[in-house]
C-alpha positions in Angstrom: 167.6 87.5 150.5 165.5 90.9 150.3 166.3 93.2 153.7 163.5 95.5 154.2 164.5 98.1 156.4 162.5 98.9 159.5 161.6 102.7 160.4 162.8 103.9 163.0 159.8 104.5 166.1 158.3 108.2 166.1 161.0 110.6 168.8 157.6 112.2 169.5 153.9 111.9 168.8 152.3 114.9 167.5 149.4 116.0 169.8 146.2 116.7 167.8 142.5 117.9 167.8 139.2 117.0 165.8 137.9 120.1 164.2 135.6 120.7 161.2 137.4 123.2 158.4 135.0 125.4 159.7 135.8 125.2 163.3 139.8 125.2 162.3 139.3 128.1 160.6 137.9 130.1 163.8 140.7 128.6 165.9 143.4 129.5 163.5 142.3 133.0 163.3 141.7 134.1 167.0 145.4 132.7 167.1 147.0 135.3 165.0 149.0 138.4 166.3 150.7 141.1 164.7 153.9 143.5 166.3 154.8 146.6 165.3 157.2 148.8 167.1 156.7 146.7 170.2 152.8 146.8 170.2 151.5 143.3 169.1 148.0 143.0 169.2 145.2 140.5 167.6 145.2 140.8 164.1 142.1 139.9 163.3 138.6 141.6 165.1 135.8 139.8 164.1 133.8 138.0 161.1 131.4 139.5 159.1 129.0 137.6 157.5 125.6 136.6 155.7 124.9 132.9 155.9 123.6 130.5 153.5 123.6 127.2 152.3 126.9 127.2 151.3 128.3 128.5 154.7 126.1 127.9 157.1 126.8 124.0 158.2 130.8 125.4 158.3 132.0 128.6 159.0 128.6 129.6 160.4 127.9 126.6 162.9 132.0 127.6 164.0 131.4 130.7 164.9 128.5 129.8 166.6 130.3 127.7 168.7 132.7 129.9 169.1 130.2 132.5 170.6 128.9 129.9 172.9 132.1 128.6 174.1 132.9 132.4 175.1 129.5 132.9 176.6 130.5 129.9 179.0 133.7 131.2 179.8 132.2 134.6 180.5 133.8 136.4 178.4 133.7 137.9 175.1 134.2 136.2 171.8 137.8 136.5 170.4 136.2 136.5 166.9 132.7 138.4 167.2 130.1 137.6 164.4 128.7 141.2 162.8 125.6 140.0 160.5 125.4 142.0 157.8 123.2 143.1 155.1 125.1 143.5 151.9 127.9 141.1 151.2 129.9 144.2 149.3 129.3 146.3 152.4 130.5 143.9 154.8 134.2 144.2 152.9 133.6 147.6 152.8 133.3 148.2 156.9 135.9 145.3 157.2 138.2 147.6 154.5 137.6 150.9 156.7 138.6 149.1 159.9 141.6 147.6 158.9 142.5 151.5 157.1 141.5 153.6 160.5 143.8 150.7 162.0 147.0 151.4 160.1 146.5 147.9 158.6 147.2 146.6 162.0 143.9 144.8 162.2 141.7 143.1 159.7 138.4 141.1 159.9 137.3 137.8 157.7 134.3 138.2 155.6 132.2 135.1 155.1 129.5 134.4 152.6 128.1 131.6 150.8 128.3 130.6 147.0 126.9 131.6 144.5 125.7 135.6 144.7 126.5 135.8 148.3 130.3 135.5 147.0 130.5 137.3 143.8 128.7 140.2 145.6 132.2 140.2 147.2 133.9 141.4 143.9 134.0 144.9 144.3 135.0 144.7 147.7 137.8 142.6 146.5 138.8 145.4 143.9 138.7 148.3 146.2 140.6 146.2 149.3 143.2 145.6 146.7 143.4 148.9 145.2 143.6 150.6 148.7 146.4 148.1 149.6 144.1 147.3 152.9 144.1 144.0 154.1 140.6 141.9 154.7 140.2 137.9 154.2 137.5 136.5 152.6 135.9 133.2 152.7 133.1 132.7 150.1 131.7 128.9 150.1 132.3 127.5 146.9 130.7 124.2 145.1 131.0 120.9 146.3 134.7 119.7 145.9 132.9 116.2 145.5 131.3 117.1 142.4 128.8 114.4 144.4 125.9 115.8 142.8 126.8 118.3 140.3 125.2 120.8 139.3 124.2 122.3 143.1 122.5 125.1 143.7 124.1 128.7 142.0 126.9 126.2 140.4 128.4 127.7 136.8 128.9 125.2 134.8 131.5 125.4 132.1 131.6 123.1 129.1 135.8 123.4 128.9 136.7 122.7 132.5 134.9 121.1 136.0 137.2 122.7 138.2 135.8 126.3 137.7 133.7 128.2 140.1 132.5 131.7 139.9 135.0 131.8 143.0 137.7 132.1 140.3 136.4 135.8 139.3 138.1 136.9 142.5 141.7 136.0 140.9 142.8 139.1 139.2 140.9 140.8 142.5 143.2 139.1 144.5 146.8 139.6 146.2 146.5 136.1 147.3 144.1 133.4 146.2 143.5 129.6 147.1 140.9 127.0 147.0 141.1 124.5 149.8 139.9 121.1 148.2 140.9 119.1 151.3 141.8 119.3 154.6 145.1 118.9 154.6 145.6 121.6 152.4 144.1 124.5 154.8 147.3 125.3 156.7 149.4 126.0 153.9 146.2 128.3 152.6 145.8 130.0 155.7 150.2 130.8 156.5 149.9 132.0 152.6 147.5 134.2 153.6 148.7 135.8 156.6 152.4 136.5 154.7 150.4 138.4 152.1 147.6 140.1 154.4 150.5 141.6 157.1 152.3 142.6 154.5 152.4 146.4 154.0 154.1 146.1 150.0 152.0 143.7 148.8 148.3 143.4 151.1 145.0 143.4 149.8 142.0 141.6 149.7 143.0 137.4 150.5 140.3 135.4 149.3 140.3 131.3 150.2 137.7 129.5 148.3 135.9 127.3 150.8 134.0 124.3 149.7 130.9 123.7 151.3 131.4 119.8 152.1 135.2 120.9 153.0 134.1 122.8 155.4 131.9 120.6 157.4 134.2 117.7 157.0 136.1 116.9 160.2 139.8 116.3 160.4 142.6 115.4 163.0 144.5 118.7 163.2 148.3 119.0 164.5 147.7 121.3 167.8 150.6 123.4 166.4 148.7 124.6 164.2 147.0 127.0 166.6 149.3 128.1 168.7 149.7 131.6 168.8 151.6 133.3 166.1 153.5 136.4 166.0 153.6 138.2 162.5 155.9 140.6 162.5 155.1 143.9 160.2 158.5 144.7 158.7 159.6 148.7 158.7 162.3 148.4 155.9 165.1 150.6 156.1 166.1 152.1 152.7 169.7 151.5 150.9 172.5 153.6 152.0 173.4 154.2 148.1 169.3 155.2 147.2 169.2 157.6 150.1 172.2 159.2 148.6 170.9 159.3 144.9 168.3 161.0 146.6 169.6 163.5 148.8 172.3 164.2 146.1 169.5 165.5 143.5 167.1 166.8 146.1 170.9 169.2 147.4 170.6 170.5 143.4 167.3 171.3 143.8 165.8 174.8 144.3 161.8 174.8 144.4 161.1 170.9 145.5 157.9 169.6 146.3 156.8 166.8 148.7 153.9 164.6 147.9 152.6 162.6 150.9 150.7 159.9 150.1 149.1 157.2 152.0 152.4 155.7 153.1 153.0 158.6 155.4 149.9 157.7 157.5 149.7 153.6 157.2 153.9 154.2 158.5 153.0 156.9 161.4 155.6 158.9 159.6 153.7 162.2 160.2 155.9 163.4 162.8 159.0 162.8 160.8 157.8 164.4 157.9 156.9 167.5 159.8 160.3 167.8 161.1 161.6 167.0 157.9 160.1 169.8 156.1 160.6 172.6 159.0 164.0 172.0 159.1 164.4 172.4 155.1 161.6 174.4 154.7 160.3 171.9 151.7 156.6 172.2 151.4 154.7 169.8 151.2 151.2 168.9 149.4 148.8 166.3 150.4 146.8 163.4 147.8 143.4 162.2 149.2 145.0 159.1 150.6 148.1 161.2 152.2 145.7 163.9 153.6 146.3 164.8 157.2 150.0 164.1 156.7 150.1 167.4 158.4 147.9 169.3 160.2 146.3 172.0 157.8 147.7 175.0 159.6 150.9 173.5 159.6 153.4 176.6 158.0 155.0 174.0 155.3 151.3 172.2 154.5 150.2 173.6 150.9 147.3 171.1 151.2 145.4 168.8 148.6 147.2 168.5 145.1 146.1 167.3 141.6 142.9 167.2 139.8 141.1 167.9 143.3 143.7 170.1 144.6 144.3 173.5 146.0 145.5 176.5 143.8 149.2 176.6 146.3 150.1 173.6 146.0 149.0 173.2 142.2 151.1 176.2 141.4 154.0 175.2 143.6 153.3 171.5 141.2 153.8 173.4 137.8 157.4 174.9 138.8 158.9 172.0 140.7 162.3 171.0 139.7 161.9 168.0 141.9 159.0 166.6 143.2 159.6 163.8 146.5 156.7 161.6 146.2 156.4 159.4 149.9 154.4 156.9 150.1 152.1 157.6 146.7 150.8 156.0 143.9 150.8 158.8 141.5 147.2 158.2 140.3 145.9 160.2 137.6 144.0 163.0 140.2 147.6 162.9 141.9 149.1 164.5 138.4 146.7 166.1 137.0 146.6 163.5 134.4 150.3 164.1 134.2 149.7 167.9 133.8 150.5 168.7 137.3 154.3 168.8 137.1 154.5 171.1 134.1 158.3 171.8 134.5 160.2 170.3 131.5 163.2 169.5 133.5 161.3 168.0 136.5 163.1 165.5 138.1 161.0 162.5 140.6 162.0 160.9 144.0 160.0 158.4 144.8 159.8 156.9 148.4 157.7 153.9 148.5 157.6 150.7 150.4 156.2 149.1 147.2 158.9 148.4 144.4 156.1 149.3 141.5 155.3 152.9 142.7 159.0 153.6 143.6 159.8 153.3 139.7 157.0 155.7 138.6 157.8 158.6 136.5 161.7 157.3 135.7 161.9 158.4 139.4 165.2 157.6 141.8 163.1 155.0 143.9 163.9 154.3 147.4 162.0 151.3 148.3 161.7 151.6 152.2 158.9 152.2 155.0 158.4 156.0 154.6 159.0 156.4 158.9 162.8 155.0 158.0 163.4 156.5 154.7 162.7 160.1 156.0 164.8 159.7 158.7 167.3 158.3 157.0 166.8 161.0 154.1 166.9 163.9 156.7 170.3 163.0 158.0 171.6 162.7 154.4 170.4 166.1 153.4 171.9 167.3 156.3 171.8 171.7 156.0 170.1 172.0 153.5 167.2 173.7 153.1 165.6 175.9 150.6 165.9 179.9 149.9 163.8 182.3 152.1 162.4 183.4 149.2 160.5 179.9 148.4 159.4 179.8 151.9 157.9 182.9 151.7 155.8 181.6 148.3 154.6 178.7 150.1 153.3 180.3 152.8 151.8 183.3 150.7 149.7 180.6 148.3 149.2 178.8 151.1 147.3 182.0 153.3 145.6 182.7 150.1 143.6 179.4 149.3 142.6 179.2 153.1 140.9 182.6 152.8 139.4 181.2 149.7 138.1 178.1 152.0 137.0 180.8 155.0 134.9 182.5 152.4 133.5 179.4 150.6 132.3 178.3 154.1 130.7 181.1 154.7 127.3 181.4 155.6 125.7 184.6 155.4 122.2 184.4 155.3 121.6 181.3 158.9 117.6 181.4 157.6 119.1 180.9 153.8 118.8 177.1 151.7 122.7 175.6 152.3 125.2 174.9 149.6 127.1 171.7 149.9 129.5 173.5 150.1 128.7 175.4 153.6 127.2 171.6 154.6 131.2 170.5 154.5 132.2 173.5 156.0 130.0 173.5 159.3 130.5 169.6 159.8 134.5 170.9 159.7 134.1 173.8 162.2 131.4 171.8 164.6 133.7 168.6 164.5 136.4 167.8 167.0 139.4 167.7 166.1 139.9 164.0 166.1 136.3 163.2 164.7 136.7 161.6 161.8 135.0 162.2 158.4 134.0 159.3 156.0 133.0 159.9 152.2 133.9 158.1 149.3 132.2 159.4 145.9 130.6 161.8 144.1 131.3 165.4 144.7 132.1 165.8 147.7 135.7 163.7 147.9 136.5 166.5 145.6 135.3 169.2 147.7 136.6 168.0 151.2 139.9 167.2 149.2 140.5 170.8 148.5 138.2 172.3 151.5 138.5 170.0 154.9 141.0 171.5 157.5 142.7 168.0 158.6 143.7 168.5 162.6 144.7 164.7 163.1 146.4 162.5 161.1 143.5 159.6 161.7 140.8 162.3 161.2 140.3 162.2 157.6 138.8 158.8 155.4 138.1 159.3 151.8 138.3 155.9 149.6 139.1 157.4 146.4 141.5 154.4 145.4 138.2 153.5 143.6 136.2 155.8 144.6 133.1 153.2 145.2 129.5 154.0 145.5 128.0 152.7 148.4 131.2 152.4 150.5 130.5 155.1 152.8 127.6 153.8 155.7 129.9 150.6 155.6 132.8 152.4 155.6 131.9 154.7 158.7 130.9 151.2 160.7 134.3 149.8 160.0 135.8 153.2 161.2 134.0 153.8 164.4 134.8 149.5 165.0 138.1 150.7 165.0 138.0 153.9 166.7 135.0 154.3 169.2 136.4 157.0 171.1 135.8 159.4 167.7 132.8 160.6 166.8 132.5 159.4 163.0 130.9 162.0 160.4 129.7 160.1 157.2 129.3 162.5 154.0 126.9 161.3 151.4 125.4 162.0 148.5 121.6 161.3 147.7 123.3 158.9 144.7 125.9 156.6 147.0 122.9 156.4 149.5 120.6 155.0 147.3 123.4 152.5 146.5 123.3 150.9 150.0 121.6 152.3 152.6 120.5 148.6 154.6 123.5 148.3 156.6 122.4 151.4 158.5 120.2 148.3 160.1 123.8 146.3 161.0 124.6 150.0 163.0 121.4 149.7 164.8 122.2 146.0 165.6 125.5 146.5 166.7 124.9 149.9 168.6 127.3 151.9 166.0 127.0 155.0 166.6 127.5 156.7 163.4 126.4 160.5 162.6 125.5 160.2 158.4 124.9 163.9 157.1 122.9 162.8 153.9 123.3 165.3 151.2 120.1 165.7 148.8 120.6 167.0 145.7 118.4 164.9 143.3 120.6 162.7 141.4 124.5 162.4 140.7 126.3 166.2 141.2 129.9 165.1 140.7 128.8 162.9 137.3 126.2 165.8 136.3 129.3 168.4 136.5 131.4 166.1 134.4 129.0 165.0 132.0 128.4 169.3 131.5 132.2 169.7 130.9 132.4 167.0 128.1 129.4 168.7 126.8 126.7 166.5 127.6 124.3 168.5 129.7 124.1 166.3 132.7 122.4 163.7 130.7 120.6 161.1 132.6 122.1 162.3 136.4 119.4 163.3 137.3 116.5 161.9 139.8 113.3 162.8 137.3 110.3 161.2 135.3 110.8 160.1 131.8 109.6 163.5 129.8 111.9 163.8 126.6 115.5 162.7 127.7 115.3 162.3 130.8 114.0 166.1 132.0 110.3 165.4 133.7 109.6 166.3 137.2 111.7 165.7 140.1 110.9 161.9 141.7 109.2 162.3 145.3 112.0 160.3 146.9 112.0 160.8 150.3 115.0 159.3 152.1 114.7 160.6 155.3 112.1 158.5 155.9 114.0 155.9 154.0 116.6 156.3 156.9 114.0 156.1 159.9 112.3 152.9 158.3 115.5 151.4 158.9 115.7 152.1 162.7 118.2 155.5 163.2 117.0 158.9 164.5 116.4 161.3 161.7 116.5 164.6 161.5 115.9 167.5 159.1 117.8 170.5 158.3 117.9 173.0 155.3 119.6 176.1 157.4 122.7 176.6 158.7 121.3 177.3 162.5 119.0 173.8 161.9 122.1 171.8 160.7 123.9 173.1 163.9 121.2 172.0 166.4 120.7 168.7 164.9 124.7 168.1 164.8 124.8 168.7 168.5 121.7 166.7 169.0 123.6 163.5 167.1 126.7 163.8 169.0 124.7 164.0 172.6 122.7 161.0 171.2 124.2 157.4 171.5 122.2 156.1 168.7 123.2 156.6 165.1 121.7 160.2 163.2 120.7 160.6 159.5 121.2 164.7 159.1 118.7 165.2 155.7 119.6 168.1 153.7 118.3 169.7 150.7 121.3 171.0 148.3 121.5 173.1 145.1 123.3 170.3 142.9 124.8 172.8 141.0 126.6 174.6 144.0 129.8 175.8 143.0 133.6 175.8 144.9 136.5 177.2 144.8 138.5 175.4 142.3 142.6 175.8 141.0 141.7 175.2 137.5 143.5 171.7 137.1 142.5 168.5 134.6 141.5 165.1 134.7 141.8 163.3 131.5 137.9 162.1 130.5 138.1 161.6 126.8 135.2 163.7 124.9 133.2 162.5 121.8 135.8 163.1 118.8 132.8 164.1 116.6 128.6 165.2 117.4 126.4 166.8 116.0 125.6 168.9 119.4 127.9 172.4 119.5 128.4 172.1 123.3 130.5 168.5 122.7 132.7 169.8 119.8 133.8 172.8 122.2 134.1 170.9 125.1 136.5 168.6 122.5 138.3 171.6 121.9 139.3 172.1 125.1 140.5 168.5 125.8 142.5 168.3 122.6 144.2 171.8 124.3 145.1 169.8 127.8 146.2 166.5 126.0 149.0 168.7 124.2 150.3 169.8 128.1 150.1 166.0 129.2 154.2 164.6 130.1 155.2 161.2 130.1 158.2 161.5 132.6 160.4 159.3 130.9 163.4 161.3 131.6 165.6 159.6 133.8 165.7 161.3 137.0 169.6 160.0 137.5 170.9 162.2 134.6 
């Protein structure tokens, strides 16, 4: 006799709801939360996006409903739609939000297949770089392969599963494809672990079919309740801390670099107590910069490739160099030139494993708030001779003359420099305003030059230093900080790169203030390209006439910027450019400031490297010196493989 046995009834019956992916999606996120030292708020603040066939019957007819479920409530839409006008911009603003937020906040950036997705990828790359959380959610091709090939559909002769969906892999901290219903939950709890994560976030991309996400599906209620994510401070090991302060204690000219983990952990305040009380200085990389306030006695400012003569020269002696929350990128060290000492030693506070191995360095892997408090106790007295304070402060007085004079303006009827452009946006900004640039010259420039008086005032993306990032950039920013006034510093170059979504700040009534710096093609790549010996070759704006060295192109951007719905105004003098900055910020529209540069202005520089390999061999004597030179710089280039234990 067969016994089949009987299962037992259900305890309880799971309540659910019928939802499209779409509409799960929406539901899902407007349910997430974050907490960090007893502030939770909602982690995510809206949804860009540009529709199409691929997202429009899903994600887009969600948040639709969305909005019109909160208009009939009277009350504003947990997840706002922002329409944008450049798929790569729309991760750009979503990137600056979730950086001007600490990473406490992020937005979801939806597109359809095809170009509307892969127009994505260098968003992707510079989220990731950055370490700045944003989700994306480009449509992808029908996981029916009902009628194959659809629209913008690569086709691969080797494999039927690929998409150009899969580019965003290596782009990726996180990546999945939802093929079926069933399997968003698990895709969307993968992607909040990695996205409030401060170690390892980035950009999170789930690959959204376009049938999936119109396709209903009976949802467990549970899965939008509201979640709490917790973003961990972790406190470092008792044993690293004491590596740590033990070879910090030998130490007798150290050096703190504050990176971006200083400001992402709110540490600035501990850091400034940390280095009045041992008299430490400290120096600043783009990322770290406003740390501490520029006039703070211990702040050296900007070091590296773009950094200030003090705390390059503090660099080259260090016997041990703290690095807190940095990367070490190549404009951090000079191209490993920065640290010249030959028996430099590293400590490296990170909350990422990776960066706290870097340069054979003791690593402390802890949030940078924790580990400097727990460092400071450790080091208890110490603190360095009078003698190095006095240094500090001495190279530190001297560059900031060097920045009073390079600001200078002594003729107020005379053509500006960018250089005096950077310095009366810095003296007729408050001091919370916050400045937005990105690439070109000018990163450089306010690297070294910008007197940071807030810790939130200062946003240069030079992770990847990205073209185009910084209109989107200053609309994420003022999203996430409308009480600022937001200054956005570009070139004529990154303009031209993308100038529509000055239409999304009209739209959304951001006001932004964009000082748009003419100079007729790229300064920063013209500079370099001179250096290597190259004669600015094809950087600049001009008719074909030989190589490239006809007549200036009539480009006119100001009117550019007014066909595109802000107020414009020009200004080539210093007592114009002051007017119209006071006219922007009594205005509560957005302001293009056009001036007209010399793009081959000059500033104060320390004299350090960054390693751009020149032509080994030319015919053309201005390359073969300019080889020279590198080959003199590659012999000062370290490895820093000497363990910092020993």
């Amino acid at each position: 006799m067969t016994v089949v046995a009987t299962p037992p009834p259900p305890v309880d019956t799971e309540l659910t709801v019928r939802l499209t992916v779409g509409q799960a999606v929406v539901r899902f996120l407007v349910a997430q939360y974050v907490e960090r030292d007893g502030l939770r708020n909602p982690f995510f603040a809206g949804a860009f996006g540009i529709f199409g066939h691929g997202n429009l019957a899903g994600l887009g007819q969600a948040l639709l409903q969305h909005e019109i479920d909160a208009a009939r409530a009277h009350t504003a839409p947990a997840l706002p739609f922002v329409f944008g006008r450049n798929e790569q911009a729309m991760v750009h603003s979503a990137v600056a939000y979730a950086r001007q937020s600490d990473r406490t906040r992020c937005w979801a950036v939806t597109t359809s297949i095809g170009p509307g997705a892969t127009n994505m990828l260098t968003g992707a790359a510079l989220a990731t770089i950055n370490r700045l959380p944003v989700l994306l959610l480009p449509a992808d091709a029908f996981a029916t392969r009902s009628s194959p090939p659809v629209l913008q559909e690569l086709e691969s002769a080797t494999s039927g599963d690929i998409t150009v969906n899969d580019a965003f892999r290596p782009l990726s901290r996180f990546f999945d494809r939802v093929n079926r219903p069933e399997q968003l939950p698990a895709a969307l709890l993968g992607a909040m672990r990695v996205l409030t994560d401060p170690a390892e976030t980035g950009a999170v991309t789930i690959a959204l079919p376009q049938d999936v996400q119109a396709e209903a599906f009976d949802w467990p209620e549970m899965l939008f309740a509201q979640r709490i994510w917790h973003i961990r401070r972790p406190p470092p090991e008792t044993d690293a801390i004491a590596r740590a302060a033990e070879a910090i204690r030998s130490s007798v000219r150290p050096l703190i670099v504050a990176g971006g983990g200083v400001v992402y952990s709110r540490a600035s305040e501990a850091l400034a107590s940390l280095a009045e009380r041992t008299g430490i200085p400290v120096a600043e990389t783009q990322a770290g910069k406003g740390s501490l306030s520029f006039d703070d006695p211990r702040s050296v400012g900007a070091i590296g490739a773009t950094g200030t003569s003090a705390a390059n020269e503090l660099a080259a002696d260090a016997d041990i160099v703290i690095g807190i929350g940095t990367r070490y990128s190549d404009f951090t060290t000079a191209s490993r030139t920065a640290f010249a000492n030959p028996d430099v030693r590293f400590v490296n506070i990170n909350i990422a494993a990776l960066d706290a191995v870097k340069h054979s360095g003791i690593g402390v892997v802890a949030d940078a708030r924790e580990a400097i408090a727990a460092l400071a106790t450790a080091l208890g007295d110490y603190h360095v001779d009078a003698d190095y304070r006095v240094l500090a402060a001495e190279l530190a007085t001297e560059w900031d003359e060097k920045v009073s004079a390079a600001y200078r303006v002594h003729d107020p009827s005379a053509p500006l420099s960018q250089v005096q452009v950077i310095g009366l946006v810095n003296a007729l900004a408050e001091p919370r305003d916050v400045v937005v640039c990105a690439a070109g010259s000018m990163p450089g420039e306010l690297h070294r030059l910008w007197r940071t008086r807030d810790r939130k005032s200062y946003h240069v993306e030079y992770g990847y230093s990205c073209m185009g990032y910084e209109i989107a950039g200053g609309i994420g920013a003022k999203l996430a900080a409308p009480d600022r006034e937001v200054f956005v510093l570009v070139g004529d170059g990154s303009y031209l790169m993308m100038p529509g979504e000055l239409a999304t700040a009209v739209q959304e009534g951001v006001k932004i203030i964009v000082v748009l710096v003419q100079n007729h093609g790229f300064a920063s790549i013209g500079a370099l390209s001179e250096s290597l010996g190259s004669g600015r070759f094809g950087t600049e704006y001009r008719y074909r006439g030989g190589p490239m060295d006809g007549e200036r192109l009539p480009v006119d951007l100001a009117a550019n910027a007014a066909s595109l719905g802000v107020q414009v105004m020009r200004a080539n003098t210093a007592a114009e450019f002051a007017d119209a900055v006071k006219h922007a910020k009594d205005a509560d529209v957005s302001t293009v400031i056009h001036v007209e540069t010399d793009p081959q202005g000059s500033a104060p520089d320390s004299e350090s490297w960054w390693d751009v390999p020149v032509a080994g061999t030319s015919t053309l004597e201005s390359t073969r010196e300019a080889h020279e030179t590198y080959l003199r710089w590659k012999q000062l280039q370290r490895n820093y493989l000497r363990p910092s234990g020993d």
